[in-house]
Structures are given as C-alpha cells and as structure tokens.
N, C-alpha and C positions, 0 to 999 in steps of 0.2 A: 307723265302719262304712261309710260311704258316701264316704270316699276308697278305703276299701276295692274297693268296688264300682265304683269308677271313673266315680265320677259329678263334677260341678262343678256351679257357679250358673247355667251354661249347659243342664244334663241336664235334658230335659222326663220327668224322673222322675214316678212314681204314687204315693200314697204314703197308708196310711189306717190305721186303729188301734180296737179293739175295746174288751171289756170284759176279756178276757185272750187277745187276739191284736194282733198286728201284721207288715204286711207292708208290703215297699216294691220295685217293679218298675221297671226301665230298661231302655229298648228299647235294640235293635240302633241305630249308628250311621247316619246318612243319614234319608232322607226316605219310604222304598219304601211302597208303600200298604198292604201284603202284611207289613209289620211294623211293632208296636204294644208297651204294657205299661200294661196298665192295672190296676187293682183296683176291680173293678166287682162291686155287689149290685145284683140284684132281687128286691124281697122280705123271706126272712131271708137265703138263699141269696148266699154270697160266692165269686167269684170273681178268683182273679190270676192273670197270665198276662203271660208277656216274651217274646220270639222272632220268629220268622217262620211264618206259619201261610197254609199255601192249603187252602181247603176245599175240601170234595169237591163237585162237579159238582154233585148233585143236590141241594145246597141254595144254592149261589150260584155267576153265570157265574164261568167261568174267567179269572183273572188282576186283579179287581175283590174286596176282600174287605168293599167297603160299597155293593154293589151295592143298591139298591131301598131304601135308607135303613135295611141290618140290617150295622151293628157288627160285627166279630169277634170281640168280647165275647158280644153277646147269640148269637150262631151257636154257638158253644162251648158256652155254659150251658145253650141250651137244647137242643143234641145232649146233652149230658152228663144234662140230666134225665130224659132220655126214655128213652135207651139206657143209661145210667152208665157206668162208662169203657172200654167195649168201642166207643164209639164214636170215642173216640182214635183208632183203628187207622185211620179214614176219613179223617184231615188230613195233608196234607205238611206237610213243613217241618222246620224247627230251632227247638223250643220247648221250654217246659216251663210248669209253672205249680201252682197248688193251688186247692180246690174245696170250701166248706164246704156240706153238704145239709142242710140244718136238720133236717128230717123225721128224718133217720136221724142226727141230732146225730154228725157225723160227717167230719172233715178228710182228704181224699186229695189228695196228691203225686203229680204225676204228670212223664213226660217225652214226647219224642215217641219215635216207632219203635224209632230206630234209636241213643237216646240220644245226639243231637249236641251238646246243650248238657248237660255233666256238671250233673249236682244232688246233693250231699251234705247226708246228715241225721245229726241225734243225736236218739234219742230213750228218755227214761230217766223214766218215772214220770209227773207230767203235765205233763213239759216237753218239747217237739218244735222242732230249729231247724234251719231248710233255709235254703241258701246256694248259690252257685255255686261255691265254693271249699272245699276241706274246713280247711284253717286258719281259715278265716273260721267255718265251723260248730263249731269248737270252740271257737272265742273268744266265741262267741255262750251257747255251750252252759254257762259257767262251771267246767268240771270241768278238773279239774288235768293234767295230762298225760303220756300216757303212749303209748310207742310201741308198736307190733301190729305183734307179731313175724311174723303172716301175710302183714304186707302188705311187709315189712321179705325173706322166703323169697322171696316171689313177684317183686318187683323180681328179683331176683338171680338167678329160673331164668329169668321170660319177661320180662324186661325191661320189663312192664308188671305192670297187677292180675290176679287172678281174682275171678270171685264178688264180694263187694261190699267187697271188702277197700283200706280204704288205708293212709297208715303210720301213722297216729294210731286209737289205739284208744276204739272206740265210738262212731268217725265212717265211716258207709257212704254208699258209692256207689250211685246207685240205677241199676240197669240199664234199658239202655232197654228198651221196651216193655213197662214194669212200672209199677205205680204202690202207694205205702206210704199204709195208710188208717188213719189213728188216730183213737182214739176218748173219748181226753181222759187212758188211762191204758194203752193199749195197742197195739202194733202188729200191721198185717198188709200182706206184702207180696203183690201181686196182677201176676199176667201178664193183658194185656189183648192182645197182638198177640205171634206166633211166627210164621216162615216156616211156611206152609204148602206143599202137592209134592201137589197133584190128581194123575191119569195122563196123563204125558206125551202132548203131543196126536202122534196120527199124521199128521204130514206130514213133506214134503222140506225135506231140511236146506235149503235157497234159501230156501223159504217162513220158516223158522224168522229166517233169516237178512234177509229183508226187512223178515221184522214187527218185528225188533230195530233196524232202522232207522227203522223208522216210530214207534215206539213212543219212541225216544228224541229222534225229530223232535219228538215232541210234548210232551215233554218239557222239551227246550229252547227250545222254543217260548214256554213258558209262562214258564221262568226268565230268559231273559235280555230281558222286559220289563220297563225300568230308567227310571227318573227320571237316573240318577247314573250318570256313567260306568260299563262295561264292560270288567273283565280276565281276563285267565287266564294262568294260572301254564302254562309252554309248556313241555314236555322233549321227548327222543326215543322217549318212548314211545308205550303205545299210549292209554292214557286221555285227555291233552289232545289229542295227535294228533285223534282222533275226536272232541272236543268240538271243536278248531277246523275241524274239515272241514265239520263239521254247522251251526256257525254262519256258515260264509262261504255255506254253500248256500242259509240262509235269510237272508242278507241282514243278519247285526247280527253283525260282526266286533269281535270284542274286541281291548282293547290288550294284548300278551303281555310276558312276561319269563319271567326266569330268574335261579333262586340258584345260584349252582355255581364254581368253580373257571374262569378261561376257557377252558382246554382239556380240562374235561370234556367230555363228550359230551350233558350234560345241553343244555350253554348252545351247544357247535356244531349238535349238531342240531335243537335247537328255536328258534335264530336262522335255521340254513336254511327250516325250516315255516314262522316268519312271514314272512320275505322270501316265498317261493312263493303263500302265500296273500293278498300283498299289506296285511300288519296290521302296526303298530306296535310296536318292540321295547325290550326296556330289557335290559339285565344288570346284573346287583344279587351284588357281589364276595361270595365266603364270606368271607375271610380274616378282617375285622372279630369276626365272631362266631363264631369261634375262642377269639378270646379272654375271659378271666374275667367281666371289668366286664360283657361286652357277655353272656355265654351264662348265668350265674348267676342274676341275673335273672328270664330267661326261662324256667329250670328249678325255681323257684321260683313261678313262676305257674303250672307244671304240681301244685305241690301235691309234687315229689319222686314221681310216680305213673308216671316213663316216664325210661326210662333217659337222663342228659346226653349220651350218646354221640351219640342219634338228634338233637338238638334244634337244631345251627348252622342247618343250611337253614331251619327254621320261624323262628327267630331272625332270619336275613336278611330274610325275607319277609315279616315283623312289621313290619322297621324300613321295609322298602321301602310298605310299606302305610301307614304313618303320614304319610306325602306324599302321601298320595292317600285321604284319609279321610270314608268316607262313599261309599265304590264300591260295588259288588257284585263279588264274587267268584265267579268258577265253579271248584268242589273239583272234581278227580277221581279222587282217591286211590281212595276207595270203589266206582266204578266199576269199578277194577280188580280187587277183592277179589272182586265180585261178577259180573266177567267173563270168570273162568277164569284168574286169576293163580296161584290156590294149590288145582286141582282133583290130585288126585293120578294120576295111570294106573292101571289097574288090577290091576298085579303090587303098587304101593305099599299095597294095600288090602286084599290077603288075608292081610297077620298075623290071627290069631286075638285076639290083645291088642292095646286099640286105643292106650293107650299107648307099646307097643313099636313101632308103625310109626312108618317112615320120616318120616312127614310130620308126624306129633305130634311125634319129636323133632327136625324141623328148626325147624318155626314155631311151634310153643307152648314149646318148652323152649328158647328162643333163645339163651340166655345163653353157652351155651357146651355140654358132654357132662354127661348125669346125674352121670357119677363122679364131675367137678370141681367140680359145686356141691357136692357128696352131702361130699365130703373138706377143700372150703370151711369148709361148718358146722359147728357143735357136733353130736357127735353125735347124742344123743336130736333135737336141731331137726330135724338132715337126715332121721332116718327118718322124723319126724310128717310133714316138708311134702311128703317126696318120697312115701307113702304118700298123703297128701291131692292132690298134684296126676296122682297116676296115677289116684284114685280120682274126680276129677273130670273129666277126658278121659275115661275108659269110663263113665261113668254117662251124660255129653253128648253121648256116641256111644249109646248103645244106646236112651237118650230121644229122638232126634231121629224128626221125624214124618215118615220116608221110606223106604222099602224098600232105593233103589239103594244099595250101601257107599261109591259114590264122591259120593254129594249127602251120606250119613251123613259121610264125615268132612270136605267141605266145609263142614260145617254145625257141626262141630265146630271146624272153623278159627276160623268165624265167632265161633261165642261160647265160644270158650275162651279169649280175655283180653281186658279191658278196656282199654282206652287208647291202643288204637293208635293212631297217626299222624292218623288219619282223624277222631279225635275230639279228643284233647288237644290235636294240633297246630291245626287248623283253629280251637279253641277260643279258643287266644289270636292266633288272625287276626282273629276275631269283634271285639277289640276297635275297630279301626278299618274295619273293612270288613262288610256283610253279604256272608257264605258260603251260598253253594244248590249241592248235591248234586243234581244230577237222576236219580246212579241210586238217589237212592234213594226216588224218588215210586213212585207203589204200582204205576202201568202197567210201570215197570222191574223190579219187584222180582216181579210178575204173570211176566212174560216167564221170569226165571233161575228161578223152581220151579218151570215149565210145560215148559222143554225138556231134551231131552236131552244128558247131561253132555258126551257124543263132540263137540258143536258147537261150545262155549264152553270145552274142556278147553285149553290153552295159547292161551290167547283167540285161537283159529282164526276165530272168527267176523270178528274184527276185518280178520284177513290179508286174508280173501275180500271183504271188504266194500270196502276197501282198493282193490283189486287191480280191481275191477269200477264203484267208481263214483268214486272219488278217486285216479286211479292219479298226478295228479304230484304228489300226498304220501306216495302209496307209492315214490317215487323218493327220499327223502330215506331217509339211516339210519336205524335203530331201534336205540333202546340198549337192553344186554344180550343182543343178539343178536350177538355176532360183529361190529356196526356196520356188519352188513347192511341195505341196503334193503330194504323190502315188497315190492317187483315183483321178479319173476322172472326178468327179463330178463341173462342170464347176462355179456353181458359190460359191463355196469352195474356188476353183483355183485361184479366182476373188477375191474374199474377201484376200487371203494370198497374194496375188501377190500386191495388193493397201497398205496392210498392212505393206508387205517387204520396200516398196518407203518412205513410209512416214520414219520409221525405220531410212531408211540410211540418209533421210533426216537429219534426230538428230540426227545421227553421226559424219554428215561431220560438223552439228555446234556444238556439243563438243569436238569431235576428227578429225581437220581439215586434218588428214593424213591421213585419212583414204579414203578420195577422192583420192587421189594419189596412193594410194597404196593398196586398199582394203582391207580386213578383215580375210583373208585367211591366208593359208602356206607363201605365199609371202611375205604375208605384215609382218611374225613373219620373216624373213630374211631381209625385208628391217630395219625395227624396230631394229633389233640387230644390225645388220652395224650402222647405225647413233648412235645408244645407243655407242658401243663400240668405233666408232671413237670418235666421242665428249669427252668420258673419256678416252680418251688417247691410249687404248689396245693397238691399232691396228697402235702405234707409230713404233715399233718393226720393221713392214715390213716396213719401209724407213731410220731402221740404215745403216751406211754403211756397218756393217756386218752381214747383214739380210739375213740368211741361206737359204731365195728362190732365192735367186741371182746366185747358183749354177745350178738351170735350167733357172729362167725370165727372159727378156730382163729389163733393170730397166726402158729405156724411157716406153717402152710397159706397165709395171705396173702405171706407172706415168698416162700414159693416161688414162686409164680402172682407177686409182683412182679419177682421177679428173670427169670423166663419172657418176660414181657410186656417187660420194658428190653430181651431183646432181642430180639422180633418182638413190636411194636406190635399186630400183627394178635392176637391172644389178650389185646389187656387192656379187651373187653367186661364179663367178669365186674367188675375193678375200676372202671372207671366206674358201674358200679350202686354197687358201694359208696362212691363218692365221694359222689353222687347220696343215698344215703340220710345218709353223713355230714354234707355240707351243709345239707341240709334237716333233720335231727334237731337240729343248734348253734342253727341260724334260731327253728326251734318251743323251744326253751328260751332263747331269747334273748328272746324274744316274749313267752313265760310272765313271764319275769321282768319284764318291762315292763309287763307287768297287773299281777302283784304289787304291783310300787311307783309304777303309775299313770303313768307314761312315756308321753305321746305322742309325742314326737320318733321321726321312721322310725329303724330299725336302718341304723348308718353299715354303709362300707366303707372300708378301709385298703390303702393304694398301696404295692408295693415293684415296683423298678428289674426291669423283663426284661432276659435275654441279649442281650448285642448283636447274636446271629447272628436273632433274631428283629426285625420292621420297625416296632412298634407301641412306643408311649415307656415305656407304663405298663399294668399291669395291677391287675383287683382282687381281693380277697379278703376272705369273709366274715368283720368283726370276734369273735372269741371272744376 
C-alpha cells in the first residue's frame, strides 16, 4: 500500500494505528513550511491531514504556518472543534484530511474547497476506506470488483466525472467543498463551502479592475514564498501570462517552460514572454508522450477518470518535473476557468432548458453531440444517462445561489464535472512538485462572486489590465486569438497577423496534417488516435471480448471507427473508450493479483512501431 502511495525509506511519512482504525499521511514533496502530514490526537480527538494549508489571517501571520509555536495541526483541530467543518471553508490551499470527535463518536472526511487533492472512499457497513486513489480504495476496501456503468456514461459524454461517480462501483469521489461524516455504520455527506454572489458591488469597471489586481498581488505574494526553487508553466495565454507579469512586478520571477510541439504557439509564444520578461526558459517536447509506454501510465494514475486524449501535455510535464523535484509550482488553469474563460453572453443564456444551451452542450457534454453518444450506447443505458445528465445540469442550474443566468450557468460550468484538468492533471504534478493555485485563495474567489459578469466575460479584464500596466507583454501573441497580440496598436497587429500566414504556410509544407487538423488541443488528439491506431493499441477495442461491448453497440463503434480513420478530429468519443478499456483490463488484472497474492507490479509487452513513426518501441497493457 505504501508503494502504492508513493512513498520510500526516504518519505518522512506519519503514520499511527487505533483499536479499529488506521491511517498513514505523506506530505507534498520539498521542504515548504506551509506543507506538512501529520496524524496528530489531542486528547481523544484524532486528527490527519496531508497537503498544503495557509490559514487564515486571523489565527496565524500570513505566510508562517508555526508562527508563535502553534502547529498546523493544532490550528486545524482546534478551528475544527470550535466551529466543526464550516470552518474548512477559512484555509487555503491543496489539502485533505480526516477528523475523529470523540464527543460525537464520529469520523469526517474532509477536502479543501475547491477539491484539489482527489479523495476517494468506500464505505459499506462498518468499514470506511479513504485513499487518494480510487483503485487503491478498492483494494483497501476488499470487495470484488465491479465496474459503474455511470462512471463508464459519463467518461464517454464529458470526458470527465459527474457527481461522485468513478468507473469502479461503490468507490466515490468526494467533491470538494464537502466533507463524508460516518459514524461507525453510516454515512452522511455534508457541504461545508459553495460560491456565494452577495450584490454586485456598484462601482467602475477600473475600480473592479484594479481590485483584481491588487487582490491577486496578494495573492501571489503569499504563494510564491519558497524555500525551493520557483516555476511556472508559461503558454500564450492569458493565465500564466498574468501570473508572470505579476510576479516580475514583485520581484520573484519564476523559471518558465513549456510542453507543446515547437511550433505550437504554446511553446513560441510563451518563449517570447519569458525572453521579454527576462526569466528562464526550458521546452519540454510532446512527441515522447505520445506514445503508449510513456501516456498509459499516466492515464492510469488518473484512475481512467479523464479522457487519454487530454493527458500528453500533463504527461510531459510530469516527466519535466521529476528533474526538478521538490519545486513549487504555480497552476493556472483554474484561473482561467474562474476568469471569464467559459462565461457564456447573453443571447447563450436565454434557452429556457438549461441543458439545451449552447454552453452545456459545448463544455459539459464534451465528448462529442448528444446523438452520437445517445446511438454509441445500449439503448436503455443512453436514455437512463442521457436523462440523468440533463437532469443534473438543470437541477445545478436552477440550485445555484445567484440571480444573474450568466453567474447561473457559469456556475453550472463549474460544478458540472469532476476532473478536469485543473485537478487530475495538477494532481499527478503533485507528485514531484508542490502545486498553489492562487486563484483560488478565498480573496480571488471573493473578487469573481462580487463582480460583474460584463468585466471578466471573455476575460476582458485581463486585456485592459494588459494593455495599461504591462503593455510589452501585451506585445507578444495570445493564443487562440487569431495569434494576435493584446495591444492595440494596429500595425503590430498587421505585422503578426501576415507573419502568422506565412508560418502556417511552412507547416502545412513540412507538416502536411497540420492543415487538417491544426496545431492545437485537437490536433494533439487527432495525432494520438492515428499514432495509436497505426501501432496497433487501439486493436483491443475490436476483440471479441472487448470490455466496452458491455455498454457499445459494436456496429455503432464500427461506424464512429471507420469516421474517425478518416478525420482523426471526431475520434474523442473513442479514446474515452480506449481509456475506460485500458483501465477496466488494469483493475481485473489487479483483482486477480489479490486473488492469488501476486506482488510483482503488472508487466507491459513491447511490439515493433511503424517505421514512419521516430520512437523504437512502444508499450501495451499485458492482457
């Protein structure tokens, strides 16, 4: 269990044991004072707790978490006794933990916010086992195994979870800002923190637009004081952009990189930002993790809980972290999400059905169009999920605690699937690097339910912000915009825009797919499908006993395969199904290794790629 967990003879692991309990906690990698794992009692009262945690202000200075000779243990316990877990909602950071109250003979699971460190549980009668991994909670859990067909739909419409669904049944994900309180033969789950939406305050957009400045100043202020070197993940948008604008202003420039392709626009324009701002660069190639040996792995440390299509870049950036172990990381995926990336305008808002809009079925039914999953499935399956997942986007819409329809289905964005990027991915960065979000300390997260959506809707704030106090990093491109610059300035705009053409021109004549397919997210999904079909991978889903045949129709795969051979671009739906077939072989391969007490890890078996491909060997999970 504890290679599991990725611990060695070197892990200053925690580790302590009851009269029918047991827990063992492992801190985040590095030294940072601000993260600990301990399993601490005072008293009867038990406490464990692994993560990164900043308290809040009014119980210890900012940036010190043993200020005055008080532990982050004892800070937690004793907020937790006094308020009980409503006072969670007061800590930053990337944590999780559990909390026995004797008084009320009573175990609560808790996470932080914004759920950044997944926690999976079983709990069945008077057994409760919480893990960071859900394969690991089921192995803990002793019960035989069996896959959840919900979590098996949901893969396949939004490329992630809903609700506390993963693909092994009777093992849940606990959402963040919730916490499961059992009480030796029952459960109950509890929301302790939701976005709240006071009345937008009246003032001028400027002012709005300052205090987002300041507020994030201080934010970053707080996170990138480091024992351990300092990086950030650099692209051409708008989230590291403004993380590194903000940290050259105050003085603690991070080392940057980039995963991408080199003539994406990821890795040219976020090498132009760190050259301009004078910071360190690295480029860390996709190509590698492309392939099987290196992406399999990796999608298997997601638990099969997030589509393999999205996973090479975090895969790169894993491996690029494991040279550098024991950094701090600054994420800013979540920035984005939270800064007008996916506000919808307001003609997107007035469906009547908040499912039928626009923006539900672009970003939560990601997979592909209702019909194609709906004609994918077994019948009775497709109408149950597709009746369950309409019925939980309008119930998530019309529960949300705000008036305006455009914060209502931003908000539906938010928590209408589990896994994205922001969390799975960042999750297995976690192993060699401490990761800090700063948007999502509570002064950032104060600021987006306090303003008004017109501000932050196609994260305008950023432009103007940009444009007025960093304008020679609004001089560099931004990707996804046309590979226009932020500033204004018309014949800049002119000069990059003729510059972009020519560009693509030499790439559609070195890299003739790249016409087809673009240069983008997509085209790293169309790329892997062809890569992986051609070497055979993705033979698997046309044995005859190909484990999605228990929900697919096979003609329906057959067609959607022959579609996808040829325009790569539509074979998202099949990589979800790769993704659930790999991971379903893994978990009965695993099974069977507990049956007949097999420690040896689960091999992989090498066969010969295409010569037209540049790598000698690939791999593929043994079945």
């Amino acid at each position: 269990m504890l290679d599991a967990l990725g611990a060695t003879q070197d892990t200053p692991l925690s580790a302590a044991c009851g009269e029918d309990w047991a827990a063992v906690a492992i801190p985040p990698p590095g030294s940072e004072i601000t993260c600990g794992a301990e399993v601490y009692t005072y008293g009867r009262d038990i406490l464990v707790w692994a993560g990164e945690i900043f308290p809040p202000d009014s119980i210890v200075s900012e940036g010190s978490s043993q200020k005055n000779g008080c532990a982050t243990s004892e800070l937690l316990l004793e907020a937790l006794s006094r308020r009980g877990i409503d006072a969670l909602a007061t800590f930053d950071g990337a944590f999780c933990g559990a909390w026995y109250d004797h008084d009320r003979r009573r175990w609560t699971v808790f996470n932080d916010r914004m759920g950044l460190l997944p926690v999976f549980y079983f709990a069945k009668g008077d057994r409760l086992v919480v893990a960071p991994k859900a394969w690991l909670t089921w192995l803990g859990s002793g019960a035989p195994l069996a896959i959840n067909e919900a979590g098996v739909t949901d893969l396949l419409r939004t490329q992630n979870m809903t609700e506390e669904n993963t693909l092994i049944s009777n093992v849940h994900w606990l959402t963040g800002g919730h916490a499961l309180q059992w009480n030796g033969w029952s459960v109950c789950r509890t929301k302790y923190w939701d976005y709240s939406f006071p009345s937008t305050s009246i003032v001028s957009e400027q002012e709005q637009i300052d205090r987002y400045h300041d507020l994030l100043e201080m934010s970053i202020r707080r996170q990138t004081v480091t024992k351990a070197p300092l990086r950030l993940g650099i692209s051409g948008g708008m989230d590291s952009r403004t993380y590194l604008a903000v940290c050259r202003a105050i003085g603690r420039l991070p080392a940057c990189f980039t995963a991408g392709w080199s003539f994406g626009e990821d890795v040219r324009f976020g090498r132009k930002l760190a050259k301009v701002a004078r910071a360190a660069y690295e480029w860390v190639s996709l190509d590698p993790y492309l392939l099987p040996e290196n992406l399999i792995p990796t999608m298997l440390d997601t638990d099969g809980l997030h589509n393999v299509g999205h996973l090479p870049p975090a895969a790169a950036v894993r491996a690029y972290l494991r040279n550098h172990h024991g950094c701090v990381l600054l994420e800013g995926y979540y920035h984005g999400v939270l800064g007008g990336a996916y506000v919808p305008d307001s003609t997107a808002v007035a469906a009547t059905i908040p499912h039928e809009s626009p923006w539900a079925r672009v970003r939560l039914h990601s997979s592909g169009p209702m019909e194609l999953i709906n004609s994918l499935l077994h019948p009775e399956l497709a109408e149950a999920s597709c009746r369950r997942w309409c019925a939980y986007i309008d119930n998530t819409y019309r529960s949300a605690p705000v008036a305006d329809p455009r914060k209502r289905a931003e908000y539906t964005i938010l928590s209408g699937r589990s896994g994205r990027m922001d969390v799975l991915g960042t999750a297995l960065l976690r192993e060699h690097a401490v990761v800090r979000t700063p948007a999502c300390d509570r002064w950032m997260l104060d600021w987006y339910t306090t303003t008004d959506p017109n501000i932050w809707r196609g994260k305008q704030q950023f432009l103007k912000l940009f444009r007025r106090r960093f304008p020679d990093l609004a001089r560099v491109q931004r990707t996804s915009s046309s590979c226009l610059p932020i500033a204004e300035n018309r014949w800049l705009r002119e000069y990059c825009w003729q510059s972009e053409k020519i560009l693509r021109w030499w790439l559609g004549r070195h890299y003739p797919w790249t016409k087809r397919w673009g240069i983008g997210g997509a085209a790293i999904r169309a790329c892997l499908f062809d890569l992986w079909r051609r070497c055979g991978v993705l033979d698997i889903l046309a044995e005859s006993d190909a484990r999605i045949y228990n929900w697919v129709r096979r003609h329906s795969f057959q067609s959607l395969w022959d579609r996808a051979t040829a325009d790569p671009l539509q074979a998202t739906p099949l990589l979800g199904l790769a993704t659930i077939e790999l991971m379903t072989r893994w978990l009965e391969e695993l099974s069977r290794r507990r049956t007949e007490e097999i420690v040896a890890p689960i091999s992989f078996t090498y066969m010969a790629v295409p010569t037209a491909l540049t790598t000698d060997n690939i791999a593929i999970i043994n079945h």
